[in-house]
C-alpha positions as CSV (number, residue, x, y, z in Angstrom):
1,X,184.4,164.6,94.8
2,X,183.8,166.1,98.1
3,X,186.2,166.1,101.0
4,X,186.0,164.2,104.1
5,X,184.9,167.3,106.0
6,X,182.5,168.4,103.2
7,X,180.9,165.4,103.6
8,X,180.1,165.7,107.0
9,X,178.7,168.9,106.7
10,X,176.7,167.6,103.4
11,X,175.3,164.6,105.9
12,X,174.2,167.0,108.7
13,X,172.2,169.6,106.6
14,X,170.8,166.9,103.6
15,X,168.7,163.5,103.1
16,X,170.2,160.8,102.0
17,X,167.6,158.6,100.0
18,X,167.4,155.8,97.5
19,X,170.8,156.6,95.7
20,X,173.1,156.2,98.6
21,X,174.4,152.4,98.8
22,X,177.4,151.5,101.3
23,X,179.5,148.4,101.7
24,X,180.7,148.5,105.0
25,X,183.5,146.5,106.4
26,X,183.7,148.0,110.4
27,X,182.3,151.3,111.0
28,X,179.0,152.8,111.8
29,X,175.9,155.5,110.4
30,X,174.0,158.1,112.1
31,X,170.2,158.0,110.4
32,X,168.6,161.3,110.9
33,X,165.2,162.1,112.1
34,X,163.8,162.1,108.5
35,X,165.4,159.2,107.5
36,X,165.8,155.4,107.5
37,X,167.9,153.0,106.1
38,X,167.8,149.3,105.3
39,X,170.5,146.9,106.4
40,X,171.7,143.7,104.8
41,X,174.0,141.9,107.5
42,X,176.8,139.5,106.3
43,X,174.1,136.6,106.3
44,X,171.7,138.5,104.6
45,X,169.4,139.4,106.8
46,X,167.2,142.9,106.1
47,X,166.6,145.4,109.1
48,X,164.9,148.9,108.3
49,X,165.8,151.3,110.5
50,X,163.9,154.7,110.9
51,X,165.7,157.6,112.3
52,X,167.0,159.1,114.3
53,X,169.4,156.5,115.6
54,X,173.0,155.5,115.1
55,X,174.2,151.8,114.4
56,X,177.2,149.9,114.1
57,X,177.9,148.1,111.1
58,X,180.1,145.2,110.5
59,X,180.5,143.6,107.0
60,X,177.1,145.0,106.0
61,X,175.7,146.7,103.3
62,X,173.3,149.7,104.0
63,X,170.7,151.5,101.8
64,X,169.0,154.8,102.5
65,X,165.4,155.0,101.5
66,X,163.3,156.8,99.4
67,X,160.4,158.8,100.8
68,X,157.3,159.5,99.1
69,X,154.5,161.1,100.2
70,X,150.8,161.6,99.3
71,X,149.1,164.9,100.2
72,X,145.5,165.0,101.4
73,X,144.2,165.0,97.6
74,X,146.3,162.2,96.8
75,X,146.7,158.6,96.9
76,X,149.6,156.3,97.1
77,X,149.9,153.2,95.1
78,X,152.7,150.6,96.7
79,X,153.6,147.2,94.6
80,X,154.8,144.4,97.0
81,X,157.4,142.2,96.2
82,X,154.6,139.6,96.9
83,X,152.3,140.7,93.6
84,X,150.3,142.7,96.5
85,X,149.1,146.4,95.5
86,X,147.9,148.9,98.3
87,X,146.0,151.8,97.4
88,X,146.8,154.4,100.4
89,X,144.5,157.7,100.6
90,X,146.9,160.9,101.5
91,X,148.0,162.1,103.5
92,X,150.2,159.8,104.0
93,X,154.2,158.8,103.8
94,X,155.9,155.9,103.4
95,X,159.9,154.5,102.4
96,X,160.4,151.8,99.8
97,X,161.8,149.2,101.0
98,X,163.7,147.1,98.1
99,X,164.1,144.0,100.4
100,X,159.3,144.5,100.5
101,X,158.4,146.9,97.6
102,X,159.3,146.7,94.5
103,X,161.1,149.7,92.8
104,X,159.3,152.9,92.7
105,X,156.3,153.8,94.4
106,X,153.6,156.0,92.6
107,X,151.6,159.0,93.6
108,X,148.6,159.7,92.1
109,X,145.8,162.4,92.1
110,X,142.2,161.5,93.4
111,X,139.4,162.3,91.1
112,X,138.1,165.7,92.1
113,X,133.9,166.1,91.9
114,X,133.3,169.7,92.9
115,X,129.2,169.4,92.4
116,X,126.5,167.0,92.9
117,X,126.6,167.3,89.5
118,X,129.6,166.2,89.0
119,X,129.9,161.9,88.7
120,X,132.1,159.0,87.0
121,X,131.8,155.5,86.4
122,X,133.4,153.4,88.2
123,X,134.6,149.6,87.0
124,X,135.5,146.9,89.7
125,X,136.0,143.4,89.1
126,X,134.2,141.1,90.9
127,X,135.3,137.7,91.3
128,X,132.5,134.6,91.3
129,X,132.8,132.8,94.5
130,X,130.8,129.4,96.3
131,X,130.3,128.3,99.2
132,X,132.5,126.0,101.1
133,X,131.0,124.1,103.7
134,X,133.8,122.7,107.2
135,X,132.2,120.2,109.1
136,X,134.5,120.2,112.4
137,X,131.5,117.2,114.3
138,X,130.8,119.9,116.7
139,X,129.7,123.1,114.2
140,X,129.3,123.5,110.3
141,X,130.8,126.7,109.2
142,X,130.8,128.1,105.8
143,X,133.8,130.1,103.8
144,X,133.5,131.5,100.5
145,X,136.2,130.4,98.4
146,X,136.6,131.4,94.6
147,X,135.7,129.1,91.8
148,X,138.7,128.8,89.8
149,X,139.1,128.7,85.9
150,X,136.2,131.2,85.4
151,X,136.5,134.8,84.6
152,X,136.2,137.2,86.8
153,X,132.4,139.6,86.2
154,X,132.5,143.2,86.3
155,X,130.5,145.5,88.5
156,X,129.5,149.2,87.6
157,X,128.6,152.0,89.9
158,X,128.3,155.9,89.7
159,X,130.0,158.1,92.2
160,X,129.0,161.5,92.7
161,X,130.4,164.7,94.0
162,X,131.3,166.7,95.7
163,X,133.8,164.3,97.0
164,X,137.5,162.9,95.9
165,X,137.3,159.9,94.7
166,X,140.3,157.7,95.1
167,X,140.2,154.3,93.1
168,X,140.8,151.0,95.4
169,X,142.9,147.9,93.9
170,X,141.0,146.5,90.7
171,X,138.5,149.4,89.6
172,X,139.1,151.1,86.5
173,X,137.6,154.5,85.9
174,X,135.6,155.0,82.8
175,X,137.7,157.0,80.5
176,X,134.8,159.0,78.6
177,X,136.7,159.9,74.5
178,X,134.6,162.4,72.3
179,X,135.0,164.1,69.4
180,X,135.5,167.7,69.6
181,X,133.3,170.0,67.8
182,X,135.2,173.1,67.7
183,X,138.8,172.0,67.5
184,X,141.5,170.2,64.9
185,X,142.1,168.1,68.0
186,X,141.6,164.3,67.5
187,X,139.8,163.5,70.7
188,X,138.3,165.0,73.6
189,X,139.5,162.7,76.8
190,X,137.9,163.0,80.3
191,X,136.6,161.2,83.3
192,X,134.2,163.4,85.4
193,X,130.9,163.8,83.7
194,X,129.0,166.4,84.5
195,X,125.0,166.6,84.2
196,X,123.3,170.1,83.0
197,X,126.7,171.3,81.8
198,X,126.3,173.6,78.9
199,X,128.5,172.9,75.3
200,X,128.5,175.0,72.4
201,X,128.4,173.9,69.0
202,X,129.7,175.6,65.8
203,X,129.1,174.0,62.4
204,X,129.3,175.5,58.9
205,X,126.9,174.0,56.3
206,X,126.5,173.9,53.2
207,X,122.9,173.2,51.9
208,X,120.7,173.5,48.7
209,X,118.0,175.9,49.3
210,X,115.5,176.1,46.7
211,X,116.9,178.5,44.2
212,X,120.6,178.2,45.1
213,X,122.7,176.7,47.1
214,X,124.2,178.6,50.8
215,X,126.7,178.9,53.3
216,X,125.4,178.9,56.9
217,X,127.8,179.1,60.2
218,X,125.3,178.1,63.1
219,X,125.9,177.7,66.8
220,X,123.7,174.7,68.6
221,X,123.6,175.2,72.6
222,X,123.3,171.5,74.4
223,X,124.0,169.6,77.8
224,X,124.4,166.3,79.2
225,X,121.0,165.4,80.3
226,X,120.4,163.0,83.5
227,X,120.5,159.6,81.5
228,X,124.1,158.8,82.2
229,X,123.0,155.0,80.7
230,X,122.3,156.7,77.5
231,X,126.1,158.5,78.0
232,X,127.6,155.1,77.5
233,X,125.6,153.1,75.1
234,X,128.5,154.8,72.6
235,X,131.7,155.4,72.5
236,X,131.9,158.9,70.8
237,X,128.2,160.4,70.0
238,X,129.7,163.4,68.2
239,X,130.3,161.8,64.6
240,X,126.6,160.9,64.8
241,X,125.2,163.9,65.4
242,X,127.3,165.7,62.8
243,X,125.5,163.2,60.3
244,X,121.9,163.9,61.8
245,X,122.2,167.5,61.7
246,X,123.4,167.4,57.9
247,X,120.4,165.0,57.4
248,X,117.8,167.2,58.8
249,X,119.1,170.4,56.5
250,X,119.5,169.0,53.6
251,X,116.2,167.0,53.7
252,X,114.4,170.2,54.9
253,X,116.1,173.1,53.3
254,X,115.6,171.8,49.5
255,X,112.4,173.4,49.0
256,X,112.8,176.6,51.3
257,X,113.7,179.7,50.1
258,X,116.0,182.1,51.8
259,X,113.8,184.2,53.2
260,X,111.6,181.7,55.4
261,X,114.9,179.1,55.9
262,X,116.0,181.2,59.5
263,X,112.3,181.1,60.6
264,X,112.4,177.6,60.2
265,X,115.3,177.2,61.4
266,X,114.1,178.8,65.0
267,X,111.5,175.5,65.5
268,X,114.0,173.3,66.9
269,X,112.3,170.2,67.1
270,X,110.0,170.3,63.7
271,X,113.0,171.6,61.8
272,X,115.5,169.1,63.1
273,X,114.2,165.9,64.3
274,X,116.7,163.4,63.6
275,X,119.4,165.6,66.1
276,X,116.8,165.9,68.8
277,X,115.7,161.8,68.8
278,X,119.7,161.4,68.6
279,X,120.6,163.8,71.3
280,X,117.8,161.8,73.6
281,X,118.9,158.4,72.6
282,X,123.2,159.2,73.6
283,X,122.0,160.8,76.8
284,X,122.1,164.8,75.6
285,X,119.2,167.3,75.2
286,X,119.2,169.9,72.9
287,X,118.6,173.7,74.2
288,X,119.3,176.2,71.4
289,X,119.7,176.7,67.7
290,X,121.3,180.5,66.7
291,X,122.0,181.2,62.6
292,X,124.6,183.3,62.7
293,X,125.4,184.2,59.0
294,X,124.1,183.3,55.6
295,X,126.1,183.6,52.5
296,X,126.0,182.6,49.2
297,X,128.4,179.2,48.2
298,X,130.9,180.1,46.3
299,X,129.7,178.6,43.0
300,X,126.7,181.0,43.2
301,X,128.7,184.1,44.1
302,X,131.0,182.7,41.4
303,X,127.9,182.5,38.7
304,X,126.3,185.8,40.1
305,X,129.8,187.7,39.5
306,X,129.5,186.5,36.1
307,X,126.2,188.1,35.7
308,X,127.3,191.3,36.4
309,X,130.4,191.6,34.6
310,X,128.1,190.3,31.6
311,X,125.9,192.9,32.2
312,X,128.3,195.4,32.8
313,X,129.8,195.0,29.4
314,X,126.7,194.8,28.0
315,X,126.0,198.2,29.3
316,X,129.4,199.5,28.3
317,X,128.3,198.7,24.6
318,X,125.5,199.9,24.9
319,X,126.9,203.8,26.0
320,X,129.4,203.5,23.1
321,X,126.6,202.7,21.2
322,X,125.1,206.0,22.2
323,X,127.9,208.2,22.0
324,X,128.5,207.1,18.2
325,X,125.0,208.0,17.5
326,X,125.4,211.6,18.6
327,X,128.5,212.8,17.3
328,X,126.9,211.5,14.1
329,X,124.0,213.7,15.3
330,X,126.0,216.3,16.0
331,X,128.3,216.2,12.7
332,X,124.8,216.1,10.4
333,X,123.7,219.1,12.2
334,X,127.1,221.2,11.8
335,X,126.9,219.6,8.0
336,X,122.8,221.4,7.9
337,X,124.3,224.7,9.2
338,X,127.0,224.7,6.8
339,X,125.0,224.4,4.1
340,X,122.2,226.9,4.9
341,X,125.1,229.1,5.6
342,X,126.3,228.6,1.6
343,X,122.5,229.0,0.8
344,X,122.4,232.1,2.8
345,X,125.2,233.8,0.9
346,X,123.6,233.2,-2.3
347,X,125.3,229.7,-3.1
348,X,123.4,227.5,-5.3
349,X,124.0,224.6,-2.8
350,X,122.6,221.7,-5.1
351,X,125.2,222.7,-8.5
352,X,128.2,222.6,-5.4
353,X,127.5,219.1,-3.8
354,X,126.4,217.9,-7.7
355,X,130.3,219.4,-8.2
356,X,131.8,217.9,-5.2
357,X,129.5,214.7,-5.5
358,X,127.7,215.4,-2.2
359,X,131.2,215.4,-0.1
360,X,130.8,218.3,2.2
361,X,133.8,218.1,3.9
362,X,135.6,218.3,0.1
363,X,133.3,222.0,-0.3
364,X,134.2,222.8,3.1
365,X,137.9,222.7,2.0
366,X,138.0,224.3,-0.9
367,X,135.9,227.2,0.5
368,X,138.4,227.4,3.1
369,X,141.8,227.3,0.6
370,X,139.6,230.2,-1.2
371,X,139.7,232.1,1.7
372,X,143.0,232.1,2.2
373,X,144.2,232.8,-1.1
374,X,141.7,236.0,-0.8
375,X,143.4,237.0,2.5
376,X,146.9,236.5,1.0
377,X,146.0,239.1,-2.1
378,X,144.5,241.6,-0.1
């Protein structure tokens, strides 16, 4: 704990807020400039007190306050201890009062619309009301009163930029919760809608071409268009237009080959009509269709691998084949030249292979374990 004299020093250089409560029996407290206080006498009896002052306390409990404030792009929302709720555009500060607010006051953002083309949707209740008519014998005035036990309508209206948008008491902004195309993200959350903005759009389909089935990775350019009623006939448009687009290639790619499908694929509106009357009808217009690669599925590349390895051995057989064929070639040739040689010498060829029963090799060894034996007499 701090000393007596640290805490003097503490009090004359810091703000004391919300968290410094204070029984006092006799005594007295200096508020700064920069604070206030709220003091409970011994009957009970609240008095806020904004600094600087100093006051005298006698059996009384006193509470520092809390300050919040709400910068010029901010708004401050302040709950009443009498079920009120004020909505007060920065910049702005107030102190909560326990003994008027209840605990915690909130500070929130405004809704920031840089462009004109930048809007939201805004939802305020609007309670059902009649006429009341006072007849006083001198004037008849007329009050509108509301008409209980009936539930309250909803009004909708479109704010657009540039401006900050801060919400008053009872309207709900429309919280807009897509899809996302190009993410493992669940949902895509935001408030400000902006017309003529430009989304990308990468998708990789599979789809069964006339000969064989392909792999295609495309990239579809659209923006929000002006119909902001067809923005919010649903929810989330992006699960639909993921089964359009896999409508329109499959029903049109069957009987295309690969060599006209990117063609096609160019004429946005013959090739893919589903996705364009879909894009129109959720409030989006298509602008741009790009292929950016085409590859084989893997069950073709699979099968096509197949092919070639088949053909490959079938080509290896094939050169073995061949290469038995001539070094038989080449062995009946050196057989022929052996044998003319014999013939040349003065051999009768026939009465030798009739001898050897037509096994050459047999004649070509004993011719050569003659030769030896004649080499080792001489």
């Amino acid at each position: 704990q701090l000393s007596s004299s640290r805490k003097r020093e503490t009090m004359g250089i810091t703000f004391r807020s919300g968290d410094y409560v204070r029984f006092v029996h006799a005594g007295g407290r200096t508020i700064k400039d920069g604070e206030a206080a709220v003091i409970w006498n011994r009957n009970g009896i609240a008095k806020e007190v904004i600094g600087p002052e100093r006051v005298s306390l006698f059996f009384s409990t006193i509470r520092f306050l809390t300050r919040y404030k709400a910068e010029p792009h901010q708004y401050l929302i302040v709950k009443h201890r009498s079920g009120e709720i004020e909505h007060k555009p920065g910049p702005i500060s107030m102190y909560m009062n326990p003994s008027r607010h209840d605990d915690g006051m909130k500070v929130e953002d405004g809704i920031k619309l840089e462009t004109k083309n930048d809007c939201i949707i805004v939802f305020s209740s609007k309670e059902a009301k009649h006429q009341l008519s006072i007849d006083d014998g001198n004037s008849t005035a007329s009050i509108e009163t509301p008409i209980k036990k009936s539930a309250p309508s909803a009004e909708r209206r479109i704010i657009s930029g540039p401006n900050i948008y801060f919400p008053s008491v009872g309207e709900t902004i429309h919280k807009f919760k897509w899809s996302h195309h190009n993410s493992t993200d669940k949902s895509w959350c935001f408030h400000v809608l902006t017309m003529h903005k430009k989304y990308m759009w990468n998708r990789h389909l599979t789809i069964q071409t006339k000969k064989s089935p392909l792999n295609i990775r495309v990239a579809i350019s659209y923006e929000i268009g002006d119909s902001i009623e067809g923005c919010l006939s649903i929810e989330d448009p992006i699960p639909i237009l993921e089964a359009a687009l896999l409508n329109d290639a499959t029903m049109n790619c069957i009987n295309m080959n690969e060599s006209n499908l990117m063609e096609s694929m160019l004429k946005i509106e013959e090739f893919f009509p589903t996705l364009s009357k879909t894009m129109k009808s959720v409030g989006l217009r298509l602008l741009k269709f790009q292929v950016l690669d085409i590859e084989q599925s893997k069950e073709c590349k699979e099968k096509v691998k197949g092919e070639k390895q088949e053909a490959q051995r079938k080509d290896d057989t094939s050169h073995e084949i061949h290469q038995q064929i001539q070094m038989t070639e080449q062995l009946n040739n050196t057989k022929l030249k052996f044998l003319k040689g014999l013939q040349e010498i003065g051999v009768d060829v026939t009465q030798v292979l009739c001898a050897n029963k037509g096994n050459i090799e047999k004649v070509a060894d004993n011719i050569a374990m003659m030769t030896e034996k004649e080499g080792g007499r001489n």
